[in-house]
TORVEXLUM-214714 format. One record per residue (C-alpha): residue number from 1; residue in one letter; x, y, z. Coordinates in Angstrom, 2 decimals, decimal comma. Each point is the difference from the previous one (the first is absolute). Layout:
<seros>
+-----+----+---------+---------+---------+
|   i | aa |       x |       y |       z |
+-----+----+---------+---------+---------+
| NUM |  A |       X |       Y |       Z |
...
+-----+----+---------+---------+---------+
</seros>
This chain:
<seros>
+-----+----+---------+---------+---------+
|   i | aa |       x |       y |       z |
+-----+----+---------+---------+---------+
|   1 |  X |    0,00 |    0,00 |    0,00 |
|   2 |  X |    2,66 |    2,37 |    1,09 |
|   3 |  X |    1,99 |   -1,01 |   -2,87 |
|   4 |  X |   -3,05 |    1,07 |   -2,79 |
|   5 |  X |   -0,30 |    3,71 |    1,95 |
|   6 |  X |    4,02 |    0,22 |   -0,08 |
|   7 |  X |   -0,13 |   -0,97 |   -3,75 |
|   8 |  X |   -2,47 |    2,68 |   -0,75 |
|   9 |  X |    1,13 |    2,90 |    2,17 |
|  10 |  X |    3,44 |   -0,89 |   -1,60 |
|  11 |  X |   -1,29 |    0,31 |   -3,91 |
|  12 |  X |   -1,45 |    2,91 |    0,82 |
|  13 |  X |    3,10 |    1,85 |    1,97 |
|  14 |  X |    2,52 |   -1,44 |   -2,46 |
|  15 |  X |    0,04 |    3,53 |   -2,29 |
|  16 |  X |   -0,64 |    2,09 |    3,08 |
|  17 |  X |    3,06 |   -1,35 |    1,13 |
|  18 |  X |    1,81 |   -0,29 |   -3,18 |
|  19 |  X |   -0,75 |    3,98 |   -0,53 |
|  20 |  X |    1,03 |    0,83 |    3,55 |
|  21 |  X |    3,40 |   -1,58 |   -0,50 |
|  22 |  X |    0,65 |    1,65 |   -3,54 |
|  23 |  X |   -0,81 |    3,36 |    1,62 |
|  24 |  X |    2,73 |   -1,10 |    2,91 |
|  25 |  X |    2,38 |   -1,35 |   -2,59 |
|  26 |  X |   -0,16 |    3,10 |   -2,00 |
|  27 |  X |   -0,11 |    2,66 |    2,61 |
|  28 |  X |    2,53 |   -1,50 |    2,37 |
|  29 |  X |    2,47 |   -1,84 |   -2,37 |
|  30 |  X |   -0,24 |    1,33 |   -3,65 |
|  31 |  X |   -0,89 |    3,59 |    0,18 |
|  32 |  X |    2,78 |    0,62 |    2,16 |
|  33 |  X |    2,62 |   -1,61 |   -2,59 |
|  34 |  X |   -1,16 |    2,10 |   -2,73 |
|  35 |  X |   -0,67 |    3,10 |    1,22 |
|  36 |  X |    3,16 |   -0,04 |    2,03 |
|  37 |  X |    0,39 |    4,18 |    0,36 |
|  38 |  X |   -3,91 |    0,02 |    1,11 |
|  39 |  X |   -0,24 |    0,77 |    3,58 |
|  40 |  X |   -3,80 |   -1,06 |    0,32 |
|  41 |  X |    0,61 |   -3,72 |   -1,36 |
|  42 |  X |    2,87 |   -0,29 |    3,07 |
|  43 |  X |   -1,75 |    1,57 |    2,33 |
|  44 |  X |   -3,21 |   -2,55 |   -1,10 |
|  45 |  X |    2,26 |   -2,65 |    0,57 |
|  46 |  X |    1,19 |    0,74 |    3,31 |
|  47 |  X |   -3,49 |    0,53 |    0,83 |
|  48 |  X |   -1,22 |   -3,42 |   -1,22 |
|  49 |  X |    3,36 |   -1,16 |    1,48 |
|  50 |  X |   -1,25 |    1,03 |    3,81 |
|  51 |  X |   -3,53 |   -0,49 |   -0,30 |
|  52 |  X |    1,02 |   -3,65 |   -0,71 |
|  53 |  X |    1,99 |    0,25 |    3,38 |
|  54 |  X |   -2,45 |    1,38 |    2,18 |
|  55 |  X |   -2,79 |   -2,57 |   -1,54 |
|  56 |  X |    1,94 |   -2,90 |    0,61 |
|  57 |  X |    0,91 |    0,88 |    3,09 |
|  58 |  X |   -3,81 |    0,89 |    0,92 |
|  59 |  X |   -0,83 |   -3,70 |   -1,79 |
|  60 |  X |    2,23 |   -1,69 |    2,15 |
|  61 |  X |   -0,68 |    1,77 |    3,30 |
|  62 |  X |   -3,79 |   -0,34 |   -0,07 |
|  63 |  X |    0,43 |   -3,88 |   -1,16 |
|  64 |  X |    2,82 |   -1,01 |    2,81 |
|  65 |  X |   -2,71 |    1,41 |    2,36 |
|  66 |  X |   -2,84 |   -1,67 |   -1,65 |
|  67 |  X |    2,09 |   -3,43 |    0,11 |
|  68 |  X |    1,39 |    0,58 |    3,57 |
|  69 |  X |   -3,45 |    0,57 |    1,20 |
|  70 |  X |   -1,67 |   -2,71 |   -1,47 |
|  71 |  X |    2,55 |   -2,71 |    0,61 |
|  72 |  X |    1,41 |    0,95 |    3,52 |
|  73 |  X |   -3,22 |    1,44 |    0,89 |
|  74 |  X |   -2,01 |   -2,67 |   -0,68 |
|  75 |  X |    2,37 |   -3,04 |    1,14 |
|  76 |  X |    0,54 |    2,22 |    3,19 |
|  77 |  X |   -4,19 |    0,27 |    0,38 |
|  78 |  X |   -0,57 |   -3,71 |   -0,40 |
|  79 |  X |    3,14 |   -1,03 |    2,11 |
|  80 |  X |   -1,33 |    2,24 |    3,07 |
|  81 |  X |   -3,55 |   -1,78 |   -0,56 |
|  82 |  X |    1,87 |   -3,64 |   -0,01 |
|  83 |  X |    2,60 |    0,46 |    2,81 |
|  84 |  X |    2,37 |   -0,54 |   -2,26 |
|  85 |  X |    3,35 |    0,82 |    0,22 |
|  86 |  X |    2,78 |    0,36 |   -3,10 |
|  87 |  X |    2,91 |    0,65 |    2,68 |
|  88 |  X |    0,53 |   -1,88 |    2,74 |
|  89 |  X |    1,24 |    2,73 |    2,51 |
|  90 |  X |   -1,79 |   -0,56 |    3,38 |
|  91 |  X |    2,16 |    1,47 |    2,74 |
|  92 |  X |   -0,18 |   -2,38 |    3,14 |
|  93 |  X |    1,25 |    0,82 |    3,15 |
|  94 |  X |    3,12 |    3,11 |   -0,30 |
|  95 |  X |    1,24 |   -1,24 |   -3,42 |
|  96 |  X |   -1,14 |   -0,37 |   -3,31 |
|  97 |  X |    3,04 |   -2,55 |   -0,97 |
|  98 |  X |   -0,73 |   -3,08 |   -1,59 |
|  99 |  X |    2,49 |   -2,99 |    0,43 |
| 100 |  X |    0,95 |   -1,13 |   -3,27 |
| 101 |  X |    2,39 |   -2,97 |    0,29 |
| 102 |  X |    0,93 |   -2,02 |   -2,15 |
| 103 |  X |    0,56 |   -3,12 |    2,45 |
| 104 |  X |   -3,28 |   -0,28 |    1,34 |
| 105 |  X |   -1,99 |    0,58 |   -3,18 |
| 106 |  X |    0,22 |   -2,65 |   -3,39 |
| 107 |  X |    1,00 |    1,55 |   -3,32 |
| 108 |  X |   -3,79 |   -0,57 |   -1,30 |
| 109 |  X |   -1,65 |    2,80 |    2,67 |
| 110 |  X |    2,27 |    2,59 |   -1,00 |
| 111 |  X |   -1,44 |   -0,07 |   -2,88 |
+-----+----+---------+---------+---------+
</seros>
């Protein structure tokens, strides 16, 4: 089902996106070259240049936050209503050392 909407959406975007990166090939790469003494085809590339910067930065931000929250988040949510815990870190008594030796323990539970 998903597949038939992606199939669609995609033959209709194809020349939207075609055009868009024409327009971005020409204005950022091209124009530049040619008109090499014109001051508004540099300064259009710089432009493109840092609004690519601050999009992907924006992109990435707001998606590492999106992931963080719904991974950690949710594994944290369900793990407080299971009693389960990942780390096994419960101080007793003054210390929170655990004795790890290697005499008293068989090479299968360290693993």
């Amino acid at each position: 089902m998903l597949g038939a909407v992606w199939a669609k959406t995609v033959e209709k975007a194809l020349p939207v996106i075609a055009a868009l990166f024409l327009v971005n090939l020409l204005g950022g790469l091209i124009f530049p070259k040619i008109f090499q003494k014109k001051q508004f085809f540099s300064d259009f590339h710089d432009g493109l240049h840092d609004f690519g910067k601050k999009a992907n930065f924006m992109i990435v931000s707001i998606a590492l936050v999106v992931v963080y929250t719904l991974g950690v988040g949710i594994t944290w949510f369900f793990s407080r209503i299971t009693g389960k815990s990942f780390l096994r870190i419960r101080p007793s008594g003054k210390s929170s050392w655990v004795d790890v030796s290697q005499k008293k323990r068989n090479f299968e539970e360290m693993f």
